[in-house]
VOTOR-370446 format. One record per atom (N, C-alpha, C): residue number from 1; residue in three letters; atom name; x, y, z. Coordinates in nm, 3 decimals. Layout:
<sites>
<site k="NUM" r="ALA" a="CA" east="X" north="Y" up="Z"/>
...
</sites>
This chain:
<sites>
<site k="1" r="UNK" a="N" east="8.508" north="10.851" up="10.161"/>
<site k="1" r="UNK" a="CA" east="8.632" north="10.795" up="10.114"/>
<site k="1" r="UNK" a="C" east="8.634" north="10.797" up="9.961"/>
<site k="2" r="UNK" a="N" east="8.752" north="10.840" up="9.878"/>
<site k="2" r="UNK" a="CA" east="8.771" north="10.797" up="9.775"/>
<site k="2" r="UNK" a="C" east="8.911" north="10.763" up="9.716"/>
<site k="3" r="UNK" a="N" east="8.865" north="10.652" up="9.636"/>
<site k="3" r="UNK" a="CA" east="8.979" north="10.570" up="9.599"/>
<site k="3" r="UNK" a="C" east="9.066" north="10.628" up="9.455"/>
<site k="4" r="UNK" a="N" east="9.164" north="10.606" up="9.456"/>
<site k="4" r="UNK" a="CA" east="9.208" north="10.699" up="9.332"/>
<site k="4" r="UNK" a="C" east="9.365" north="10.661" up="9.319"/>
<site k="5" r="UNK" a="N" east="9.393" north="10.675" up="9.193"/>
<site k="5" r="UNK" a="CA" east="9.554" north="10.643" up="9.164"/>
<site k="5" r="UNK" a="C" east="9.623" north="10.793" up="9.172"/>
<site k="6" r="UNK" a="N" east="9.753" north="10.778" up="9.266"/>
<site k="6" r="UNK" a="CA" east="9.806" north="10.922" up="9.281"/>
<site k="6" r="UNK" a="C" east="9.885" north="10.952" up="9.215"/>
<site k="7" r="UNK" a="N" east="9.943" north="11.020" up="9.101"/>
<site k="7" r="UNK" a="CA" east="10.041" north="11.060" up="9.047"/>
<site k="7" r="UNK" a="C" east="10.167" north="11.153" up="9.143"/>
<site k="8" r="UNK" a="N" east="10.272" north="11.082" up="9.147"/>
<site k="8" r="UNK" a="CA" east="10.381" north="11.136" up="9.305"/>
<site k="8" r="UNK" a="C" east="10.440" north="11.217" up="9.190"/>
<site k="9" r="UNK" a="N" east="10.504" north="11.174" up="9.136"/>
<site k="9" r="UNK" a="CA" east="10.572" north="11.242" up="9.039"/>
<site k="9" r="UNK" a="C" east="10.595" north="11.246" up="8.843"/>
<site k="10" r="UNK" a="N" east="10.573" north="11.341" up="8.749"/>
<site k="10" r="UNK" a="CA" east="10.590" north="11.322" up="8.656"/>
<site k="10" r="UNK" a="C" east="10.748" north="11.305" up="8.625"/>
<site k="11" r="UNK" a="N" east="10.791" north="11.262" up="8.490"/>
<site k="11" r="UNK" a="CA" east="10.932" north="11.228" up="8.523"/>
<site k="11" r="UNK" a="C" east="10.921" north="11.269" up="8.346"/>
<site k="12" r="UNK" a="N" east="11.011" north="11.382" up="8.289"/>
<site k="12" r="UNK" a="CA" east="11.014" north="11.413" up="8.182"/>
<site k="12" r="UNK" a="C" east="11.058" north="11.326" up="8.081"/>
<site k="13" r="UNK" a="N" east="11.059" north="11.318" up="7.922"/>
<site k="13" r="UNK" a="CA" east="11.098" north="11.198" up="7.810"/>
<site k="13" r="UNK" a="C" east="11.258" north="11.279" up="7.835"/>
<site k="14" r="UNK" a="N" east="11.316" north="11.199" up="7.881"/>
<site k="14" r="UNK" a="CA" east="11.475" north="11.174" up="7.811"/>
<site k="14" r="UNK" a="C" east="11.507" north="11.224" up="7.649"/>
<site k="15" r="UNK" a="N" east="11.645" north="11.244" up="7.617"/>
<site k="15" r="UNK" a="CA" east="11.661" north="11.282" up="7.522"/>
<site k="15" r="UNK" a="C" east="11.601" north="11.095" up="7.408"/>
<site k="16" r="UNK" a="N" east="11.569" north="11.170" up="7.301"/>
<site k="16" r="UNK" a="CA" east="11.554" north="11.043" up="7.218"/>
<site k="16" r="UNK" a="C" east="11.397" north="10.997" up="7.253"/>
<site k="17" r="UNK" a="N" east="11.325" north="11.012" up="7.364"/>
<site k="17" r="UNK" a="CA" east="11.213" north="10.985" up="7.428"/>
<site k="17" r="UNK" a="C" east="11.079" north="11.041" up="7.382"/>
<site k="18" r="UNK" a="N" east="10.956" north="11.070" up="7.355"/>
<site k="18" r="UNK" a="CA" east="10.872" north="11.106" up="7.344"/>
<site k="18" r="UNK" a="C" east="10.777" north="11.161" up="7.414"/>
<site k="19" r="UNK" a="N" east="10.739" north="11.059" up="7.488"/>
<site k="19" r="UNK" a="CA" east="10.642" north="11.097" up="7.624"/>
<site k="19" r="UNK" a="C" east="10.660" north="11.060" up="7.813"/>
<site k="20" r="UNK" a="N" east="10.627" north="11.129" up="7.863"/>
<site k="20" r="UNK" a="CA" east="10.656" north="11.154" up="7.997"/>
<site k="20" r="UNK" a="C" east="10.651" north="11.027" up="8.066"/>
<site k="21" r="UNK" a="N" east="10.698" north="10.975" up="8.168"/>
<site k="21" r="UNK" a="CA" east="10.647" north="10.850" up="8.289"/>
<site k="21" r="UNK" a="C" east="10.593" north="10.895" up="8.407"/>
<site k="22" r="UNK" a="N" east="10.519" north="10.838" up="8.433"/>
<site k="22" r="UNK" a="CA" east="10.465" north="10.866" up="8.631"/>
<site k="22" r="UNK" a="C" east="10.490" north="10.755" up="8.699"/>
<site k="23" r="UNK" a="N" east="10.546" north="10.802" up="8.858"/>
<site k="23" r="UNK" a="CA" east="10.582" north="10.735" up="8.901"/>
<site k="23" r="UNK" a="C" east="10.440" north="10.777" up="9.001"/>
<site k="24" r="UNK" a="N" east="10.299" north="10.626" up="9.017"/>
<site k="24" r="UNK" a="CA" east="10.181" north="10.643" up="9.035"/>
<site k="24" r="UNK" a="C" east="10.203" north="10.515" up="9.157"/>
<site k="25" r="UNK" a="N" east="10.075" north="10.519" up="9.283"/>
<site k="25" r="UNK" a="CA" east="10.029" north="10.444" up="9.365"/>
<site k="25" r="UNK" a="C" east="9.934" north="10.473" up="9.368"/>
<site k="26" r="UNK" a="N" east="9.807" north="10.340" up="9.420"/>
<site k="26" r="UNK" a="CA" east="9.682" north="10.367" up="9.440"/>
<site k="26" r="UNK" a="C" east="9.676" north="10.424" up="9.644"/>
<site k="27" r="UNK" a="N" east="9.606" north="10.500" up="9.593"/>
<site k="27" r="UNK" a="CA" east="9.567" north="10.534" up="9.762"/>
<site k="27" r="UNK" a="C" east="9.416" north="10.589" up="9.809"/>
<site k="28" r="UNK" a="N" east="9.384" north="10.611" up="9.894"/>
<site k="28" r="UNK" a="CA" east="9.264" north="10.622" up="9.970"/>
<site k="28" r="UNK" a="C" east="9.246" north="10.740" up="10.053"/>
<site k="29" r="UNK" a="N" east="9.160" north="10.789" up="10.000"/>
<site k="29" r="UNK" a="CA" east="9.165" north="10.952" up="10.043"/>
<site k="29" r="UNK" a="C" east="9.014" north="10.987" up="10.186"/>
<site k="30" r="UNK" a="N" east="9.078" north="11.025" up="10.325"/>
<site k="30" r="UNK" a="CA" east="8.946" north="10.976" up="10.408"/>
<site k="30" r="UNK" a="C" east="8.937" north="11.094" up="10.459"/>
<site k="31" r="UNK" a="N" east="8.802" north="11.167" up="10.408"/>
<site k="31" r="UNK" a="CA" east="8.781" north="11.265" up="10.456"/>
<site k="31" r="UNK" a="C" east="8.728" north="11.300" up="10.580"/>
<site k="32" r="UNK" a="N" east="8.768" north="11.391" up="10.666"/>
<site k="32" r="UNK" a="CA" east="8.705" north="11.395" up="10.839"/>
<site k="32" r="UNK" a="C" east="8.561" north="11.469" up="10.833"/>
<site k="33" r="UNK" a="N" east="8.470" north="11.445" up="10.897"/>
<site k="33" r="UNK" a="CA" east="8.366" north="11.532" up="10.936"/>
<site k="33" r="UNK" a="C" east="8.302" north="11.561" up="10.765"/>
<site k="34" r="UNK" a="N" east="8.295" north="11.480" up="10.674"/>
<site k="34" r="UNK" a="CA" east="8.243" north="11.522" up="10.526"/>
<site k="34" r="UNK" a="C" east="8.080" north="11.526" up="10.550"/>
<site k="35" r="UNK" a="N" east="8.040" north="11.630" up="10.451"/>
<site k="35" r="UNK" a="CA" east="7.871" north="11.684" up="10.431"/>
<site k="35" r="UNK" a="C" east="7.861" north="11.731" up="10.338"/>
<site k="36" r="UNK" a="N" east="7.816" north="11.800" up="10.255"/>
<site k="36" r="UNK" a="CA" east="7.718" north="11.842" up="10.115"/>
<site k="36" r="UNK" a="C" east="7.810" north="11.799" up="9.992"/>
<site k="37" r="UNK" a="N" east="7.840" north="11.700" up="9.975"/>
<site k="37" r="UNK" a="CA" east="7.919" north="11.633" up="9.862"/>
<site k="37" r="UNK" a="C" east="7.820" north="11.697" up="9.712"/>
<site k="38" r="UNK" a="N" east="7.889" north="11.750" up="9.646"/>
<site k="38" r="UNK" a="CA" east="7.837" north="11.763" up="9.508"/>
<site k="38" r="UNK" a="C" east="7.893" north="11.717" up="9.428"/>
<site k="39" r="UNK" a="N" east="7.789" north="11.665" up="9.310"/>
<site k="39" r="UNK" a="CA" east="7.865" north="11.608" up="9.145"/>
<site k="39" r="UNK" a="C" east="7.827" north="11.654" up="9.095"/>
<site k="40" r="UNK" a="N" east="7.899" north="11.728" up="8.966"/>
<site k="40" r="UNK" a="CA" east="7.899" north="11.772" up="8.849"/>
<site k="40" r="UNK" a="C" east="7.941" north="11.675" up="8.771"/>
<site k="41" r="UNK" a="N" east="7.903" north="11.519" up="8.723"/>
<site k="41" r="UNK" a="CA" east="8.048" north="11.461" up="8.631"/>
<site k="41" r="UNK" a="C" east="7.951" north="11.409" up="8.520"/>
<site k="42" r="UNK" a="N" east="8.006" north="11.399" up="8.377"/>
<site k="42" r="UNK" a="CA" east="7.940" north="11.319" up="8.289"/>
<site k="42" r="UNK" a="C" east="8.024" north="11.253" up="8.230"/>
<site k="43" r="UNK" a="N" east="8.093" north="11.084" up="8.277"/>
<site k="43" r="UNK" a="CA" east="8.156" north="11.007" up="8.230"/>
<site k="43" r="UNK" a="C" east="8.106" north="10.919" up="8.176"/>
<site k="44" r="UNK" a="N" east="8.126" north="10.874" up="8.007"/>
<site k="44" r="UNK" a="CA" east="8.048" north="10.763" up="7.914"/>
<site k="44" r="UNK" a="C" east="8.107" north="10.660" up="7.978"/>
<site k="45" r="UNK" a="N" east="8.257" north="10.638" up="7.993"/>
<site k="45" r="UNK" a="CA" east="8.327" north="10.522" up="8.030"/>
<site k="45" r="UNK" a="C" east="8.301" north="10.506" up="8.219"/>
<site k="46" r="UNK" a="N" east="8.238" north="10.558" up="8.304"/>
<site k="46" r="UNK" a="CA" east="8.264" north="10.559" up="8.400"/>
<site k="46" r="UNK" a="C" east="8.414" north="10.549" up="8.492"/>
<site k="47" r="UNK" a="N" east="8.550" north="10.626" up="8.443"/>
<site k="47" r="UNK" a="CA" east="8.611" north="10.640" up="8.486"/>
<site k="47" r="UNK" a="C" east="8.625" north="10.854" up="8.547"/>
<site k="48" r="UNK" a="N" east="8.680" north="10.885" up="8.603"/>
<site k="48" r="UNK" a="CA" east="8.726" north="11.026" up="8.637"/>
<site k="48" r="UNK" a="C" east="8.874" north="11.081" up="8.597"/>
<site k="49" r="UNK" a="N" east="8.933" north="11.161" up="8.555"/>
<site k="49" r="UNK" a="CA" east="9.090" north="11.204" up="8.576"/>
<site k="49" r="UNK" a="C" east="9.085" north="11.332" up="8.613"/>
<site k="50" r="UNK" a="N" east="9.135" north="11.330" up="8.754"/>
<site k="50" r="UNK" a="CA" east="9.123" north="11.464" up="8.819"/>
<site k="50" r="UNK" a="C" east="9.234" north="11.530" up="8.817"/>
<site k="51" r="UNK" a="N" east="9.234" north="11.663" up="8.738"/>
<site k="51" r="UNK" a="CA" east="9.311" north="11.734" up="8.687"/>
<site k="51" r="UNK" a="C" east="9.403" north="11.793" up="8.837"/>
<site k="52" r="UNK" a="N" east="9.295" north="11.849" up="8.912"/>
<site k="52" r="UNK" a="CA" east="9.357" north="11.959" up="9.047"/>
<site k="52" r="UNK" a="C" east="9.238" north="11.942" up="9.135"/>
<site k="53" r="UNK" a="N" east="9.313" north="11.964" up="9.283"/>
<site k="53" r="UNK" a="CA" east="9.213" north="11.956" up="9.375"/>
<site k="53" r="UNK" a="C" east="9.284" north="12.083" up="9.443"/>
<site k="54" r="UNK" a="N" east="9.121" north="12.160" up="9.481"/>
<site k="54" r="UNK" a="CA" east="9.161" north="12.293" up="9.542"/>
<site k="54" r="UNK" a="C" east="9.086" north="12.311" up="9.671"/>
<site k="55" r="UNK" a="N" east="9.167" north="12.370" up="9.739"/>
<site k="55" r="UNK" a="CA" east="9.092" north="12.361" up="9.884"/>
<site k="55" r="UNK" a="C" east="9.046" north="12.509" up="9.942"/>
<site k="56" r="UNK" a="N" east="8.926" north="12.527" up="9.935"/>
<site k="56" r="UNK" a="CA" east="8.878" north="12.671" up="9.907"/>
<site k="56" r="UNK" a="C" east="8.759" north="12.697" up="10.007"/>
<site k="57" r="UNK" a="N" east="8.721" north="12.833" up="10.051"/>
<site k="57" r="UNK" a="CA" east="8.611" north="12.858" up="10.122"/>
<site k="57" r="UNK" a="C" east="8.640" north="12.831" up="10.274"/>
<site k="58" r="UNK" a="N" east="8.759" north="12.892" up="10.310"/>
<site k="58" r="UNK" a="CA" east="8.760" north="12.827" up="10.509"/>
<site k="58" r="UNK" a="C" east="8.704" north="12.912" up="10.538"/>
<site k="59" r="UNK" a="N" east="8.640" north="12.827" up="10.662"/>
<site k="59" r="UNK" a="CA" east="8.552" north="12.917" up="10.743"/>
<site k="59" r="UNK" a="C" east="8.528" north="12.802" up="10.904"/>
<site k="60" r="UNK" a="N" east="8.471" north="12.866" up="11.034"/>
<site k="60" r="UNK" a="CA" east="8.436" north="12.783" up="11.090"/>
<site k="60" r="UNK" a="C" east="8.320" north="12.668" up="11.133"/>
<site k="61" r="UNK" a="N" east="8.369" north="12.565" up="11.153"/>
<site k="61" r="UNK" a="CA" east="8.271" north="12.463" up="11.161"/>
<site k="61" r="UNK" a="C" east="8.128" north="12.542" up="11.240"/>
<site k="62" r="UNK" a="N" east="7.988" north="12.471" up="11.245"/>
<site k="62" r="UNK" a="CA" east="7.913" north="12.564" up="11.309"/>
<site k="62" r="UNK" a="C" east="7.911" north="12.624" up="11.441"/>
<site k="63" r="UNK" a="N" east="7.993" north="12.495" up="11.490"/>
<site k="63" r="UNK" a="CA" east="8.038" north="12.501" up="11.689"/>
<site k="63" r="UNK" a="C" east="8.127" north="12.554" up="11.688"/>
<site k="64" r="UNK" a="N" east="8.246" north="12.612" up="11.597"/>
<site k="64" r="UNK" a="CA" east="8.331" north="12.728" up="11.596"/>
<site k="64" r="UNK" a="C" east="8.466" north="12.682" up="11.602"/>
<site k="65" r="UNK" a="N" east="8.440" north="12.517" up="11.667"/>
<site k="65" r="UNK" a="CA" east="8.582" north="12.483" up="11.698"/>
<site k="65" r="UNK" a="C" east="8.686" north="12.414" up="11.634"/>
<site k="66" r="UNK" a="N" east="8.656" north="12.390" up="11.508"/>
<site k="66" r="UNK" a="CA" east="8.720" north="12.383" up="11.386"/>
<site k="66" r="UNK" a="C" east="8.717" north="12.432" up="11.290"/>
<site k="67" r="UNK" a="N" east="8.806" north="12.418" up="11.220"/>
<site k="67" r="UNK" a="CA" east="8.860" north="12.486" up="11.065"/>
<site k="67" r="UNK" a="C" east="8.802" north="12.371" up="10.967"/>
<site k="68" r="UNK" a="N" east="8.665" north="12.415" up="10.854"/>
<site k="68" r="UNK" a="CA" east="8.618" north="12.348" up="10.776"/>
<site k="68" r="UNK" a="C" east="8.684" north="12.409" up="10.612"/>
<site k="69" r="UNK" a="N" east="8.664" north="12.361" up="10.499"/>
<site k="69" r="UNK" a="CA" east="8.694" north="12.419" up="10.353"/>
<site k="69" r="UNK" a="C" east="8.611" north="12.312" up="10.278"/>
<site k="70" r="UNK" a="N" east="8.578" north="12.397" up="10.168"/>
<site k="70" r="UNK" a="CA" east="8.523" north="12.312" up="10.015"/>
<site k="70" r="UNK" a="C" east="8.661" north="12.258" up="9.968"/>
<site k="71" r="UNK" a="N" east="8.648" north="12.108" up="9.958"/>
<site k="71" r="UNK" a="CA" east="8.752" north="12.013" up="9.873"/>
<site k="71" r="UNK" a="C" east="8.690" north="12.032" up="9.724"/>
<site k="72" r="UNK" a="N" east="8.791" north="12.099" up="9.595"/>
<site k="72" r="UNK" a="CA" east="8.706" north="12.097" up="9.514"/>
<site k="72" r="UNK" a="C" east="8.777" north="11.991" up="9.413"/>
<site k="73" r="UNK" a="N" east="8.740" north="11.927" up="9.330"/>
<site k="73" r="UNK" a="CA" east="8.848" north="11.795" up="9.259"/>
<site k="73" r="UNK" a="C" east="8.748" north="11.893" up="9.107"/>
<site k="74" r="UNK" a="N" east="8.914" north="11.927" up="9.058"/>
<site k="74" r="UNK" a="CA" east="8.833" north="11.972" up="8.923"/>
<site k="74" r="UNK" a="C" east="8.862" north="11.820" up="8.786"/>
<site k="75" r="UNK" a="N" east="8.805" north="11.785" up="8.753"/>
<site k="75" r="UNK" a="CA" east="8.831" north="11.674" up="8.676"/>
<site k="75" r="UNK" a="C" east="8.765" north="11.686" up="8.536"/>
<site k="76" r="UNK" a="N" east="8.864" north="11.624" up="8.430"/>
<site k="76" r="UNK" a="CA" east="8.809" north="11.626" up="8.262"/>
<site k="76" r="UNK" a="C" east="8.710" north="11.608" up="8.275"/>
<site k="77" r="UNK" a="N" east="8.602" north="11.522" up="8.340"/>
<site k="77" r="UNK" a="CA" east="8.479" north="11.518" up="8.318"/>
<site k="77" r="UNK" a="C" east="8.369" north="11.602" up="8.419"/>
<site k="78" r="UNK" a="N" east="8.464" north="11.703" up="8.497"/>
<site k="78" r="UNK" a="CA" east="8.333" north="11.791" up="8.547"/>
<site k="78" r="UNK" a="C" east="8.400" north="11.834" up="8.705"/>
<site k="79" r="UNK" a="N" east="8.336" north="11.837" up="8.809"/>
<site k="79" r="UNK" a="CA" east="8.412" north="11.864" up="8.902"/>
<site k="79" r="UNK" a="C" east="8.296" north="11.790" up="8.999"/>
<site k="80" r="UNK" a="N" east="8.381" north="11.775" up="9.128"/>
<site k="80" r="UNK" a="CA" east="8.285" north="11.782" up="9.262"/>
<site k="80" r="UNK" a="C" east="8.348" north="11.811" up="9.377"/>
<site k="81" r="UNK" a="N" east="8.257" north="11.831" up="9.462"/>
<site k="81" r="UNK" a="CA" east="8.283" north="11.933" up="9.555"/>
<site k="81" r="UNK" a="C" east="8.292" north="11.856" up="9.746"/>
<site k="82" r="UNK" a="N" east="8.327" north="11.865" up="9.853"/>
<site k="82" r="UNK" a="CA" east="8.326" north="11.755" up="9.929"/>
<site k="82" r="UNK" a="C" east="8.314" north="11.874" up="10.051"/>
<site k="83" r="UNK" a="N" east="8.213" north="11.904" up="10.157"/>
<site k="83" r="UNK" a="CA" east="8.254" north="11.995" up="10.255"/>
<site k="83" r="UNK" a="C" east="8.365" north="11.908" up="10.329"/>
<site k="84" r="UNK" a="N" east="8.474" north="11.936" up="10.409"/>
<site k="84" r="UNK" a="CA" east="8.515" north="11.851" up="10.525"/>
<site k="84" r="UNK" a="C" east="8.611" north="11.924" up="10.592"/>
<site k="85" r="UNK" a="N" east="8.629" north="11.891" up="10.730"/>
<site k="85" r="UNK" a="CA" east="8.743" north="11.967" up="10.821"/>
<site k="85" r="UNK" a="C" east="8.886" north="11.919" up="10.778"/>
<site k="86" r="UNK" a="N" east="8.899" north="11.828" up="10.690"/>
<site k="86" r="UNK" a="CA" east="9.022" north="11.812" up="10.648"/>
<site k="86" r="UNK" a="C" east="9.019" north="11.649" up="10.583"/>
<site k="87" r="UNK" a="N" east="9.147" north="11.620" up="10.534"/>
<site k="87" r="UNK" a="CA" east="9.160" north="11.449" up="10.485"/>
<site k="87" r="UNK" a="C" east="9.290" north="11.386" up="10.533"/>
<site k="88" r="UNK" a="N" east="9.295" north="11.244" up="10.508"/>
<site k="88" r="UNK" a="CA" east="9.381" north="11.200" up="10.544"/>
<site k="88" r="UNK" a="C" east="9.441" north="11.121" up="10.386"/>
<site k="89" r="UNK" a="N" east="9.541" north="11.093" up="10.381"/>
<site k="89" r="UNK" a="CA" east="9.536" north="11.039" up="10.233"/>
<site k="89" r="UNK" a="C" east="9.602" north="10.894" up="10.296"/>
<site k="90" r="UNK" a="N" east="9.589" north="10.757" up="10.269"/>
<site k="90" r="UNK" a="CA" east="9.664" north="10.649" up="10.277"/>
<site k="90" r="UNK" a="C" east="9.717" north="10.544" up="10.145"/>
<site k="91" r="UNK" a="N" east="9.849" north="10.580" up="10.125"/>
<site k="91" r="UNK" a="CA" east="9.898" north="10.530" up="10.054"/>
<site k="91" r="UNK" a="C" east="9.878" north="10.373" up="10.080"/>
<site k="92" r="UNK" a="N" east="9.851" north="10.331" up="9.950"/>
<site k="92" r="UNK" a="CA" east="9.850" north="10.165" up="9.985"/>
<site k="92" r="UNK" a="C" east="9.942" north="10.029" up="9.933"/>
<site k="93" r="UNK" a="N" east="10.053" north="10.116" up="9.837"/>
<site k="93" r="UNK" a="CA" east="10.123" north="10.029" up="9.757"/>
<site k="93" r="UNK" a="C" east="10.212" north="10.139" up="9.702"/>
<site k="94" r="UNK" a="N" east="10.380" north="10.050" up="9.709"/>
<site k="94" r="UNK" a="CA" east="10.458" north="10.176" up="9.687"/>
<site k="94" r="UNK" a="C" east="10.426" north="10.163" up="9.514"/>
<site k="95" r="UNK" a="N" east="10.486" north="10.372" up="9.470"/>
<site k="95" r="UNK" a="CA" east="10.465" north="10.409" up="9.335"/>
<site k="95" r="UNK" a="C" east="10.540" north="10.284" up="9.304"/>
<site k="96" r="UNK" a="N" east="10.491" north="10.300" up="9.148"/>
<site k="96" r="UNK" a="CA" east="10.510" north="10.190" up="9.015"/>
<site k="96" r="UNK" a="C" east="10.528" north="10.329" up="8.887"/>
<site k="97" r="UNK" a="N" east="10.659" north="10.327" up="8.892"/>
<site k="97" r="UNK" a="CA" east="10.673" north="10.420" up="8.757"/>
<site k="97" r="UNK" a="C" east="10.640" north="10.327" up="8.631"/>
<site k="98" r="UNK" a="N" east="10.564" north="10.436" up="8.541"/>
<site k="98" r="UNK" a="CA" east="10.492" north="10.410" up="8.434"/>
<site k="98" r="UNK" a="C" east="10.478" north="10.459" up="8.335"/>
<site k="99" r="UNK" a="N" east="10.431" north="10.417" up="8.178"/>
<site k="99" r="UNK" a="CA" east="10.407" north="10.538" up="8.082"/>
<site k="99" r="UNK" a="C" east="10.232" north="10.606" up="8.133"/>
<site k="100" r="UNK" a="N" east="10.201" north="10.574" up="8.182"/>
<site k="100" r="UNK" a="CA" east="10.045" north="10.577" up="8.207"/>
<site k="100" r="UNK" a="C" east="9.996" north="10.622" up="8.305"/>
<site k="101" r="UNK" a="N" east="9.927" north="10.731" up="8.339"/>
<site k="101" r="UNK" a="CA" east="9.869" north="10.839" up="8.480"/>
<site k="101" r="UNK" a="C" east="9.780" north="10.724" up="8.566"/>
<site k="102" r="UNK" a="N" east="9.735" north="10.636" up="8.511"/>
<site k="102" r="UNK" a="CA" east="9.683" north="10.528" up="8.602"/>
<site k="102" r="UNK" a="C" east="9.679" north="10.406" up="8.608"/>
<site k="103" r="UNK" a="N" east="9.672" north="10.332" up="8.748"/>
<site k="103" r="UNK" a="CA" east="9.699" north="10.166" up="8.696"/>
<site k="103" r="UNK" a="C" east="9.603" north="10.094" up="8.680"/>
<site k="104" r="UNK" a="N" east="9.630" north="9.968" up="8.640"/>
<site k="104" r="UNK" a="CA" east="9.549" north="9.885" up="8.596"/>
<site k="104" r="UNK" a="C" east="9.468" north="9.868" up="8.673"/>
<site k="105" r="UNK" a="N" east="9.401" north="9.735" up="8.683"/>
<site k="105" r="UNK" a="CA" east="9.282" north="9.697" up="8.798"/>
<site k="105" r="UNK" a="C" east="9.373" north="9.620" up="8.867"/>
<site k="106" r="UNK" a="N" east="9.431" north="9.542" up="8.830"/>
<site k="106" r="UNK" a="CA" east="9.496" north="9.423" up="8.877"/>
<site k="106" r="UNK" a="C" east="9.650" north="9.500" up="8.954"/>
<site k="107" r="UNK" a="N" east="9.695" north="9.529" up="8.916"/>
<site k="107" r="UNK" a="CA" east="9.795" north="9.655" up="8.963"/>
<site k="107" r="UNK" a="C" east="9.758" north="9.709" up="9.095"/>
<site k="108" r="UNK" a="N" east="9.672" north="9.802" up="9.083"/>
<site k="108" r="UNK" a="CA" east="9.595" north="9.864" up="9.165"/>
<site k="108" r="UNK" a="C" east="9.533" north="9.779" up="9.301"/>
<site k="109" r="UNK" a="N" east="9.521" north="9.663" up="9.288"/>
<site k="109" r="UNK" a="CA" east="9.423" north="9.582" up="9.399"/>
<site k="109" r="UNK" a="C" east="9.284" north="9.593" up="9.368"/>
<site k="110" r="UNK" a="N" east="9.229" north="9.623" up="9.258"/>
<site k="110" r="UNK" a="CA" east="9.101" north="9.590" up="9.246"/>
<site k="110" r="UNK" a="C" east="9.003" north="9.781" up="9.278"/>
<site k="111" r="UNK" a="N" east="8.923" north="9.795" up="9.305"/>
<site k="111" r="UNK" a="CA" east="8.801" north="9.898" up="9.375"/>
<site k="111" r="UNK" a="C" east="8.876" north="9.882" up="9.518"/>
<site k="112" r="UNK" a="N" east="8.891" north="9.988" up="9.586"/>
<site k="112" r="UNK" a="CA" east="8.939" north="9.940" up="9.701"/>
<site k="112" r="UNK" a="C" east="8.983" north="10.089" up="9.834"/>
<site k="113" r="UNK" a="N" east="8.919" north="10.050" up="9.906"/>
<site k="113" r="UNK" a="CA" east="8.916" north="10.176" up="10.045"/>
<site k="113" r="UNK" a="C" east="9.002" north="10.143" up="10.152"/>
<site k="114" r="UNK" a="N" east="9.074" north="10.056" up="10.143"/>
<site k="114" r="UNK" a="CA" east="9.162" north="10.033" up="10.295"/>
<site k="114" r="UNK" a="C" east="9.290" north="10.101" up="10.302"/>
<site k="115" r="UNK" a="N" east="9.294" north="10.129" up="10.412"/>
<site k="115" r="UNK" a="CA" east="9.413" north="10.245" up="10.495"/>
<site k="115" r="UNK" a="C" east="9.536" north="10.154" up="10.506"/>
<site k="116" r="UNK" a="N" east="9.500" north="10.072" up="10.459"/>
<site k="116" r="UNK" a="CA" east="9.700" north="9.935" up="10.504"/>
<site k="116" r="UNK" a="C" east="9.741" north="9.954" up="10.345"/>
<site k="117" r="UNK" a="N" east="9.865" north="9.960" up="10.393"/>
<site k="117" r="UNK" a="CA" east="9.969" north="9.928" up="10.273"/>
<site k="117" r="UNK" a="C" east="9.997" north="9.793" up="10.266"/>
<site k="118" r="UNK" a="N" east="9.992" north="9.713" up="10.107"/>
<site k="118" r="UNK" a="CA" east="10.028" north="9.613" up="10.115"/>
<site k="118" r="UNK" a="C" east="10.198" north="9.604" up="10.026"/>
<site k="119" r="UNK" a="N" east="10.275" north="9.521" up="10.075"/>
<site k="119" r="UNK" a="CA" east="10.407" north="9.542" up="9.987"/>
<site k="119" r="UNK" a="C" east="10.389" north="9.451" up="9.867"/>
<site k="120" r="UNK" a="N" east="10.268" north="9.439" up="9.821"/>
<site k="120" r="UNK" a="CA" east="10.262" north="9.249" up="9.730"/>
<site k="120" r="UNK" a="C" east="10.206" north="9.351" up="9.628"/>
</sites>
C-alpha cells in the first residue's frame, strides 16, 4: 500500500494570476499480488513528489493466469519500482483545490492506508 496526495486536476493562473491551483485528495494506492519492490530514493526531508508512474514490462504471472507489469513511480528524488498484477486506488476525501501539489498533515488525515472515504 501506498499513501499519497493525488493531483485530479491542474487548473491554469487566470488572467492577472501567476501560478497554477490543484484540485488534490489524499488516497491509498493497494497493490494486488505485489513482489520485488525496489528503491532508488535519496530524500533529506523525507518526503517523495512523484513526477509519473509508468506501467511497463507485461508479461505472465508464473502460473500463466494473469497479466503482471513493473509499476514504475518516477519521482524528484529517484524512482521505485513495485512488481504487481495490478492496483486499486481509494480515494479517501473529496479534492480540495489548492495553490499547492500537496496537503497538509492535518488536511490529509494524518499517515494513513484506509480504503473508506471520510466526508469530514
Amino acid at each position: 500500500m501506498i499513501d499519497l496526495d493525488y493531483i485530479f486536476q491542474w487548473i491554469h493562473p487566470r488572467k492577472g494570476e501567476a501560478y497554477f491551483k490543484f484540485w488534490v485528495a489524499p488516497v491509498t494506492m493497494v497493490f494486488e499480488n505485489a513482489y520485488d519492490i525496489l528503491l532508488d530514493i535519496e530524500s533529506r526531508q523525507g518526503e517523495l513528489e512523484v513526477a509519473d508512474l509508468h506501467m511497463v514490462n507485461e508479461r505472465k504471472t508464473k502460473n500463466g493466469r494473469f497479466d503482471e507489469h513493473d509499476f514504475r513511480f518516477d519521482c524528484q528524488e529517484g524512482e521505485f519500482k513495485i512488481s504487481a498484477t495490478g492496483f486499486k486506488m481509494y480515494v479517501r476525501k473529496a479534492p480540495i483545490l489548492q495553490s499547492r501539489k500537496a496537503l497538509n498533515y492535518k488536511l490529509r488525515g494524518g499517515i494513513n492506508f484506509s480504503r473508506e472515504y471520510s466526508s469530514s
